[in-house]
Backbone as CSV, one residue per row, in Angstrom:
resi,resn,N_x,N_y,N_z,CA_x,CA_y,CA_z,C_x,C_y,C_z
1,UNK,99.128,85.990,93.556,98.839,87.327,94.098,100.111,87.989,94.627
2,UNK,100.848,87.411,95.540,102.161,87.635,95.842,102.616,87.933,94.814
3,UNK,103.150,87.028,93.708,103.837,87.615,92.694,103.845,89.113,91.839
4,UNK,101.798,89.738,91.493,101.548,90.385,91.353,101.995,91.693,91.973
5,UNK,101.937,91.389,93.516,101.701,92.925,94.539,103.849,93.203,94.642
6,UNK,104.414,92.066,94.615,106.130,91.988,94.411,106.696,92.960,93.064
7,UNK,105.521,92.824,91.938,105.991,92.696,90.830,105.894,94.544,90.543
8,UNK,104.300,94.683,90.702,103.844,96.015,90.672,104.668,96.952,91.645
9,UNK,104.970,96.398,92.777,105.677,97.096,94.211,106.913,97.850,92.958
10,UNK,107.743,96.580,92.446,109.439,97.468,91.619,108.992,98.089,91.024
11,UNK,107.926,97.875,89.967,107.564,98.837,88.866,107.688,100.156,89.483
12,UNK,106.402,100.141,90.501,106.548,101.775,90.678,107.788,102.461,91.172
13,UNK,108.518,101.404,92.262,110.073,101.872,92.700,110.586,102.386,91.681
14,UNK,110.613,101.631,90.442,111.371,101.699,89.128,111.170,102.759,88.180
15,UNK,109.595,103.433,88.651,109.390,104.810,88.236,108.875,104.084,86.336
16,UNK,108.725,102.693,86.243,108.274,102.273,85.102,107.055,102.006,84.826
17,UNK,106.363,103.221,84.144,105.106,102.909,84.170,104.330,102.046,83.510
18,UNK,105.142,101.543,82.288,104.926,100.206,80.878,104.741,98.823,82.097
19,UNK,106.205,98.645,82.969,106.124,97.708,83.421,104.697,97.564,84.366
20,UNK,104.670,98.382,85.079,102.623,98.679,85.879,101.863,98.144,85.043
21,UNK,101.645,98.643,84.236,100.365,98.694,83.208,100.829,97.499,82.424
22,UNK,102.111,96.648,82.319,101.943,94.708,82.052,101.358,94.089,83.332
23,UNK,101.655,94.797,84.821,100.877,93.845,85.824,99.653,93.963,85.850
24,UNK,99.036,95.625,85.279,97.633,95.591,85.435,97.081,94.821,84.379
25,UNK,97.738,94.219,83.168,96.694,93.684,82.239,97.271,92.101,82.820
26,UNK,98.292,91.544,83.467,97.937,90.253,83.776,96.674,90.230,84.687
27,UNK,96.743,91.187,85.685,95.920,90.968,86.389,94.376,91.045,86.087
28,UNK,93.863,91.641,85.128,92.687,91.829,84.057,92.580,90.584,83.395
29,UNK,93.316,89.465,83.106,93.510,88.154,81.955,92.737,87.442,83.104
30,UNK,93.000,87.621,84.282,92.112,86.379,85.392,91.356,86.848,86.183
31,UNK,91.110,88.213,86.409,90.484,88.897,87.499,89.856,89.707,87.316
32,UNK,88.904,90.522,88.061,87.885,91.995,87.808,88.872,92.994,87.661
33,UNK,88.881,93.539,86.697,89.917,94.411,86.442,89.484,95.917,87.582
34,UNK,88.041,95.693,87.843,87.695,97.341,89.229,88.575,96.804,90.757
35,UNK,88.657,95.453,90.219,88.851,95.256,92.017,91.063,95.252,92.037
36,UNK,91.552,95.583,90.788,92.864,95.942,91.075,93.524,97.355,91.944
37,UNK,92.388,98.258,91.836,92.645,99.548,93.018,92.744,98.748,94.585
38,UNK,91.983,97.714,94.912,91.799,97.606,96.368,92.826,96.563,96.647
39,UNK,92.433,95.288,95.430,93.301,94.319,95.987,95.196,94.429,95.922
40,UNK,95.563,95.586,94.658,96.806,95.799,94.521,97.786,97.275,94.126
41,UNK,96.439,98.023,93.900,97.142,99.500,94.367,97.150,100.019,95.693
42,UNK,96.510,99.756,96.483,96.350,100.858,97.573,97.254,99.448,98.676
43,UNK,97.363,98.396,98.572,98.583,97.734,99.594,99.469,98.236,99.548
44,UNK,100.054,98.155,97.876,101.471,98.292,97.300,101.725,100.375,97.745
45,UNK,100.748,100.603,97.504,100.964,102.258,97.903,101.045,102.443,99.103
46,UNK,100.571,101.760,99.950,100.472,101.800,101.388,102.117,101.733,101.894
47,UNK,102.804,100.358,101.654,104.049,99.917,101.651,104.836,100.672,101.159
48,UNK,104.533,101.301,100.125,105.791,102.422,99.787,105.499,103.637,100.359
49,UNK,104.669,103.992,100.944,104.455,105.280,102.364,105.321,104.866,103.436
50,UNK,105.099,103.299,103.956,105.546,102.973,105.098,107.321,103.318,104.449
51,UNK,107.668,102.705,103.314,108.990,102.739,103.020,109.189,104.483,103.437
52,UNK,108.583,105.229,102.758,109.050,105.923,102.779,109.013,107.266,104.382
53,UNK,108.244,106.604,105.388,108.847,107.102,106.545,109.766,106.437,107.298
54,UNK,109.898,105.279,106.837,111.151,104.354,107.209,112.586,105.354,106.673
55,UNK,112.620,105.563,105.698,113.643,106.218,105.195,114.286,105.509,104.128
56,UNK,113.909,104.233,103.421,114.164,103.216,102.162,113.356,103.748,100.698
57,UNK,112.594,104.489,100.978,111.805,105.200,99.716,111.977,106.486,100.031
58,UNK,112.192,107.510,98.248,112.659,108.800,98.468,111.047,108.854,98.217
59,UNK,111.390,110.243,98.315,110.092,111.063,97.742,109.519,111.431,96.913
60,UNK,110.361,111.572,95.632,110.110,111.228,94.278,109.905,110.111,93.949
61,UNK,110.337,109.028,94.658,109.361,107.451,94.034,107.871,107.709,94.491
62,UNK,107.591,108.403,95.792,106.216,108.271,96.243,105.586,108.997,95.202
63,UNK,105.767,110.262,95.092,105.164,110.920,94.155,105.187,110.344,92.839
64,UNK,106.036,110.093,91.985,105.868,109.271,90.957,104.791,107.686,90.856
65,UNK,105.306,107.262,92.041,104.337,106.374,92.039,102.908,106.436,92.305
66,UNK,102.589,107.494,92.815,101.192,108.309,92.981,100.726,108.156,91.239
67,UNK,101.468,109.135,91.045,101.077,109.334,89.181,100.856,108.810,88.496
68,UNK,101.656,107.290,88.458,101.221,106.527,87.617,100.339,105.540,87.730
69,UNK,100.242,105.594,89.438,98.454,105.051,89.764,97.104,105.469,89.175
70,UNK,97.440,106.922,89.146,96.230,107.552,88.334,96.107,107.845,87.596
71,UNK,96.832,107.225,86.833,96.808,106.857,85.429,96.650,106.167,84.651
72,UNK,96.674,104.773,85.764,96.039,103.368,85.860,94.532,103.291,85.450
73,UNK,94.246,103.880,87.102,93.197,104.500,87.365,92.154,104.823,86.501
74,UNK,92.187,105.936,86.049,91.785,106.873,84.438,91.867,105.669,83.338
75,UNK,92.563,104.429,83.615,92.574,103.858,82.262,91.265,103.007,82.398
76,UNK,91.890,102.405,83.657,90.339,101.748,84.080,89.170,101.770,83.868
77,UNK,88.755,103.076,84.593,87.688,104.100,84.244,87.060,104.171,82.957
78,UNK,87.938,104.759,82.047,87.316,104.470,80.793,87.322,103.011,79.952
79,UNK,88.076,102.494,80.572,87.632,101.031,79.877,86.031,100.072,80.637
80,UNK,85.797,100.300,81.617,85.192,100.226,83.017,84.310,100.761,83.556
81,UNK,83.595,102.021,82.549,83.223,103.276,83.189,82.333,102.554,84.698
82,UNK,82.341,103.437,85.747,81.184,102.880,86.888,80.181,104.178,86.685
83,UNK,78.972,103.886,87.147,77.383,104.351,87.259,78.425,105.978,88.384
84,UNK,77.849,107.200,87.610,77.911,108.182,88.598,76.977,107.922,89.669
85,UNK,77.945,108.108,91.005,76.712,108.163,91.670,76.373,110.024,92.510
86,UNK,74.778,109.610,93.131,74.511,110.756,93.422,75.391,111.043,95.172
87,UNK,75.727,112.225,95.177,76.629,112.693,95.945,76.764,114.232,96.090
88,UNK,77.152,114.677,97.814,77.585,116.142,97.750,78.710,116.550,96.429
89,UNK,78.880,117.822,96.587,79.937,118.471,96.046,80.723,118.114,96.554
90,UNK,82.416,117.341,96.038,83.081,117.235,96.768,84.568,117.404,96.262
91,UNK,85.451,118.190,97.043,87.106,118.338,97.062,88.036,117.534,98.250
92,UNK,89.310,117.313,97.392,90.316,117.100,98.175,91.572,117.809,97.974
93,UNK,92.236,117.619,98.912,93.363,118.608,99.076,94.461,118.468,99.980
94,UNK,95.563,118.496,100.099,96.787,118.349,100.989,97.180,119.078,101.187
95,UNK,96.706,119.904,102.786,96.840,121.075,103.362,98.561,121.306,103.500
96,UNK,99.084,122.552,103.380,99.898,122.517,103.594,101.131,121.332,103.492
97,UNK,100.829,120.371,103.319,102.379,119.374,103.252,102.327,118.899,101.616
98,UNK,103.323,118.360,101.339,103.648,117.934,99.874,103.608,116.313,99.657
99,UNK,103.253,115.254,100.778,102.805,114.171,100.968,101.849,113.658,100.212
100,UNK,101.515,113.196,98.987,100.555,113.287,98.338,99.898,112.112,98.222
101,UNK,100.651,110.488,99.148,100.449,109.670,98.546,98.971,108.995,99.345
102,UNK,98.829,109.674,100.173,97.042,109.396,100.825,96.568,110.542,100.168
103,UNK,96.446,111.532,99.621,95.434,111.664,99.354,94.791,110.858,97.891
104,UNK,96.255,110.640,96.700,96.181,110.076,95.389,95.252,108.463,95.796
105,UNK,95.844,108.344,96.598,95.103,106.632,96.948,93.502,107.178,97.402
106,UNK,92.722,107.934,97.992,91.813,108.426,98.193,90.559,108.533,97.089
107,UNK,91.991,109.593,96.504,91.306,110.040,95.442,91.123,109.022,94.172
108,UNK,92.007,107.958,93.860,91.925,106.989,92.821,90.335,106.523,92.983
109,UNK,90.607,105.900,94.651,89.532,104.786,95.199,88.062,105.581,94.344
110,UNK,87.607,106.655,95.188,86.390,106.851,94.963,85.757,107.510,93.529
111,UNK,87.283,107.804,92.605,86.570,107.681,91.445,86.447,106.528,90.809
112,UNK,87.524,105.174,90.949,86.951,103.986,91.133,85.496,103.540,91.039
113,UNK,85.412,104.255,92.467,83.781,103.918,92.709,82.764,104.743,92.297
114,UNK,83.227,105.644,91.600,81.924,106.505,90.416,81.776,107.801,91.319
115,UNK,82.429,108.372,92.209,82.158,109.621,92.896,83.145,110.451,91.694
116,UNK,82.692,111.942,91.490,83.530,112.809,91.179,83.597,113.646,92.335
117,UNK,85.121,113.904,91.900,85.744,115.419,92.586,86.296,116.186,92.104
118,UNK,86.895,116.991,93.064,87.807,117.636,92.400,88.945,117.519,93.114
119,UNK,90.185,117.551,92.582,91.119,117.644,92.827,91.913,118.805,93.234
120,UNK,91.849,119.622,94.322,92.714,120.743,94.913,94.792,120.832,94.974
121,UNK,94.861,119.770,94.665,96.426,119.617,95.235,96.946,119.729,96.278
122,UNK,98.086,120.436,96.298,98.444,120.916,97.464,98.319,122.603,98.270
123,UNK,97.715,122.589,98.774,97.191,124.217,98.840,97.940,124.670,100.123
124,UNK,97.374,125.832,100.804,97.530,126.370,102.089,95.971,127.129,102.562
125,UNK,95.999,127.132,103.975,94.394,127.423,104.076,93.746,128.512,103.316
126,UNK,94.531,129.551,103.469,93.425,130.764,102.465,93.393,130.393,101.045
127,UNK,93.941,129.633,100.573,93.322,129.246,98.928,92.273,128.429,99.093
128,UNK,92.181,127.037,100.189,91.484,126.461,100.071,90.167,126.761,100.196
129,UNK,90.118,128.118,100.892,88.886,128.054,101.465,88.335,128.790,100.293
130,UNK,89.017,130.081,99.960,88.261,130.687,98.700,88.233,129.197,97.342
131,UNK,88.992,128.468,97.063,88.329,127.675,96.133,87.294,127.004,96.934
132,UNK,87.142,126.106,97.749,85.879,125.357,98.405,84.520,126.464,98.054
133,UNK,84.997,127.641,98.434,83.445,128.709,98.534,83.159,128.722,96.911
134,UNK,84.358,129.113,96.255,83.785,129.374,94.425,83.264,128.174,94.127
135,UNK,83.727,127.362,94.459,83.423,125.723,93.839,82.386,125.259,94.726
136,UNK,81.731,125.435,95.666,80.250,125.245,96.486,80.791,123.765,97.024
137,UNK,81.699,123.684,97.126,82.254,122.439,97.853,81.277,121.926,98.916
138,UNK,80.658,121.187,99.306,80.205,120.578,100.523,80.630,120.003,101.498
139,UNK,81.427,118.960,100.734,82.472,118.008,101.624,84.149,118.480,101.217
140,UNK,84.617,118.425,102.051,86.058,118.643,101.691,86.949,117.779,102.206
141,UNK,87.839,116.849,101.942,88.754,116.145,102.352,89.343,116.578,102.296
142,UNK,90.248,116.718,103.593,91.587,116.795,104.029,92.828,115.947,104.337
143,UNK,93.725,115.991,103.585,95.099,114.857,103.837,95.964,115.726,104.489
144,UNK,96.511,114.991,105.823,97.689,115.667,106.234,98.925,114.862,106.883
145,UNK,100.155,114.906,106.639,101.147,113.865,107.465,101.328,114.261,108.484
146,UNK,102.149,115.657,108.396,102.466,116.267,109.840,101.275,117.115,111.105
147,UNK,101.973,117.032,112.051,101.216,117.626,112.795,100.514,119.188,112.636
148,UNK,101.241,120.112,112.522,101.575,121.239,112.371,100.297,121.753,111.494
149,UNK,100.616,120.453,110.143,99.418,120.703,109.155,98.185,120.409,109.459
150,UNK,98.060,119.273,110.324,96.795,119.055,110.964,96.175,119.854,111.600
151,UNK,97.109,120.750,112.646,96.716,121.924,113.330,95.806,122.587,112.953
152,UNK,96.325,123.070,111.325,95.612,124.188,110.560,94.600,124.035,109.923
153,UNK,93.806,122.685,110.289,92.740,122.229,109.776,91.656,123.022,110.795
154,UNK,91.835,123.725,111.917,91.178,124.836,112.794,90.796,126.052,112.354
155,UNK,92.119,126.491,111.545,92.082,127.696,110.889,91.233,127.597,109.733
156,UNK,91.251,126.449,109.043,90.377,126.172,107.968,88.598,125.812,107.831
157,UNK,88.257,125.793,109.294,86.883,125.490,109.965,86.813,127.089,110.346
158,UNK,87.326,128.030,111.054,87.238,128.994,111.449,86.802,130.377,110.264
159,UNK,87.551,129.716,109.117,87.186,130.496,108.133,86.006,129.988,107.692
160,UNK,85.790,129.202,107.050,84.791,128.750,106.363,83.289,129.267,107.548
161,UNK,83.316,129.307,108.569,82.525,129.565,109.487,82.064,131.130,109.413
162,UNK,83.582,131.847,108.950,83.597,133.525,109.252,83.033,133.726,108.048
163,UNK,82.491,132.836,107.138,82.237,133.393,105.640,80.537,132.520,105.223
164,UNK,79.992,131.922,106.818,78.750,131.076,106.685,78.797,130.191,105.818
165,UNK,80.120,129.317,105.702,80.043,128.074,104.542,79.904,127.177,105.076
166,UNK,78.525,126.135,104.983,78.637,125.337,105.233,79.630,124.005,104.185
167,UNK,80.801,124.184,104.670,81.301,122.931,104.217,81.801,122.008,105.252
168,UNK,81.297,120.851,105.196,81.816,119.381,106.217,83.122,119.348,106.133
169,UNK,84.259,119.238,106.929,85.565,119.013,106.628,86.036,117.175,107.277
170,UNK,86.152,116.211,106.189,86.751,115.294,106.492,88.144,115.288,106.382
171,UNK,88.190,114.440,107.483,90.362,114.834,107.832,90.883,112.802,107.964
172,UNK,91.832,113.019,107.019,92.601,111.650,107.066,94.351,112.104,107.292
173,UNK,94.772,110.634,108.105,96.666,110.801,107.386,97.117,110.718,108.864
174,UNK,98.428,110.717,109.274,98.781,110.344,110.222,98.446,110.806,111.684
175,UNK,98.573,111.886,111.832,98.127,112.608,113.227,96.803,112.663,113.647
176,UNK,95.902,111.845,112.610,94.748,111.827,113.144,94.624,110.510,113.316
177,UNK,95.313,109.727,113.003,95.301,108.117,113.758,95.796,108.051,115.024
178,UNK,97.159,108.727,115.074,97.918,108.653,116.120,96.909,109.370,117.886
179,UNK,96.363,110.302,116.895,95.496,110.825,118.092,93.874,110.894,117.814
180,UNK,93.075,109.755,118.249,91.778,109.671,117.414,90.449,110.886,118.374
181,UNK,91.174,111.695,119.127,90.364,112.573,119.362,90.695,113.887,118.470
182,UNK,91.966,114.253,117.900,92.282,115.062,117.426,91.636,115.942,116.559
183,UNK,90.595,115.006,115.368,89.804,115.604,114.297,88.952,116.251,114.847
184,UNK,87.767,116.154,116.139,87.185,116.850,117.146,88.270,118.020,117.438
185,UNK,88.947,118.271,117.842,89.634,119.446,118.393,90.116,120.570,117.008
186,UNK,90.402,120.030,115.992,90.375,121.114,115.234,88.944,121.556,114.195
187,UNK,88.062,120.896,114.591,86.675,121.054,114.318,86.264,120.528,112.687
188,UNK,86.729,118.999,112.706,86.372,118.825,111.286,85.060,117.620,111.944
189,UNK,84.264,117.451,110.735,83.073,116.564,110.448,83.595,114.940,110.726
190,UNK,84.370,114.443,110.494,84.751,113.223,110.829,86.153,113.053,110.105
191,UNK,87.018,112.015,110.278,87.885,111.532,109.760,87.786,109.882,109.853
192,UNK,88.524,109.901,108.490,88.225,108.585,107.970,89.932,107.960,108.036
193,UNK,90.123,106.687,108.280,91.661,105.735,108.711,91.953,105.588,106.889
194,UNK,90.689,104.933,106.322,90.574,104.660,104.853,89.922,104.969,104.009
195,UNK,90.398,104.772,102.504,89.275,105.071,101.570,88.207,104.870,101.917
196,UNK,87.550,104.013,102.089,86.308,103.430,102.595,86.021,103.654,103.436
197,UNK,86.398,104.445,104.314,85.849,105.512,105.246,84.955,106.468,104.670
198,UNK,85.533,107.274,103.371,84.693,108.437,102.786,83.562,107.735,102.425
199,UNK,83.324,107.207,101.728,81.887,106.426,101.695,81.041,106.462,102.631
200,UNK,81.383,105.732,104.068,80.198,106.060,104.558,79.824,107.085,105.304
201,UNK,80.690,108.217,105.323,80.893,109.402,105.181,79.566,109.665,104.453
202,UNK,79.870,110.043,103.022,78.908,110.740,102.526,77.521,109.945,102.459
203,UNK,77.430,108.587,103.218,76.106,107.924,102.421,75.672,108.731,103.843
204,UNK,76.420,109.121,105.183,75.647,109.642,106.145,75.214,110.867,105.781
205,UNK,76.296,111.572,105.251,75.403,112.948,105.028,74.277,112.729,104.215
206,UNK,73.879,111.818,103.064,73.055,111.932,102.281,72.110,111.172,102.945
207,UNK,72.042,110.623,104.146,70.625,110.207,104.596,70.235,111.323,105.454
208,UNK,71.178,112.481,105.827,70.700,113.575,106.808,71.221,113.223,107.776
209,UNK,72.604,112.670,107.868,73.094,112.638,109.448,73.946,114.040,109.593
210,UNK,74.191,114.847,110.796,74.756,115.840,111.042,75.823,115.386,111.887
């Protein structure tokens, strides 16, 4: 396993996506090929976030290495397909910052797990909100690193409010760990530490929790 999570870690440093996709098929020769998102993408992605607020990973490895996760991902998927399951409408998006590598790990996981979304990118609040309203969004995930951007997750409840949308706003990413009252103060629905946070996220909304 070590060897695996060592091996995959350079690849993506290395920006080589052939070399990835030889660890993902060793790891398929002995193992559940669904359970390589948990047990060895989202560590190895994790570690190259940490690298990269350390200051040892640029920013183009993160992003690159985002990419060729979900591409993994997508391969998976169709080799793999999982059961759609039933679920709100749901988007994600990286308010304001260019940090992409929580939301890509997010977003891998739960199509992983048979949720669709959609994918917003990187926006700023007045796009998001007019796409969330055209697109009947329900749930909306929010990724944010910096503070600043977190902030504007207020402005983004405030609108959606001035326009009677009900959309839930889930908020992940650093400033909402650092401060676990924070997601309350800019008025989102909950925030989740992990993928597996959104899950039971939506299994609450879908039993009728408010």
């Amino acid at each position: 396993m070590n060897e695996l999570l060592n091996d995959f870690e350079q690849a993506l440093l290395a920006v080589d996506a052939v070399a990835a996709r030889e660890v993902f098929d060793r790891w398929g020769a002995e193992n559940v090929r669904s359970e390589f998102l948990d047990q060895i993408i989202v560590p190895v992605l994790d570690k190259i976030g940490d690298g990269w607020a350390e200051g040892s990973v640029s920013l183009a490895q993160v992003y690159m290495s985002g990419r060729i996760c979900e591409k993994l991902v997508d391969a998976m998927i169709l080799r793999d397909p999982m059961p759609v399951r039933s679920h709100p409408r749901i988007a994600i998006v990286v308010l304001e910052d260019r940090h992409i590598l929580g939301k890509t790990i997010v977003y891998s996981f739960l199509r992983s797990c048979g949720f669709s979304l959609l994918d917003y990118g990187c926006l700023g609040v007045d796009d998001t909100v007019k796409r969330a309203i055209d697109d009947k969004i329900e749930v909306l995930l929010v990724s944010t690193l910096m503070l600043p951007s977190a902030l504007r997750v207020k402005d983004l409840r405030r609108q959606f409010d001035a326009r009677d949308a009900d959309v839930k706003i889930v908020v992940g990413g650093a400033p909402f760990r650092f401060d676990e009252t924070l997601w309350k103060e800019v008025g989102a629905y909950a925030m989740g530490r992990t993928a597996f946070d959104a899950v039971s996220v939506f299994a609450g909304i879908e039993g009728g929790a408010s």
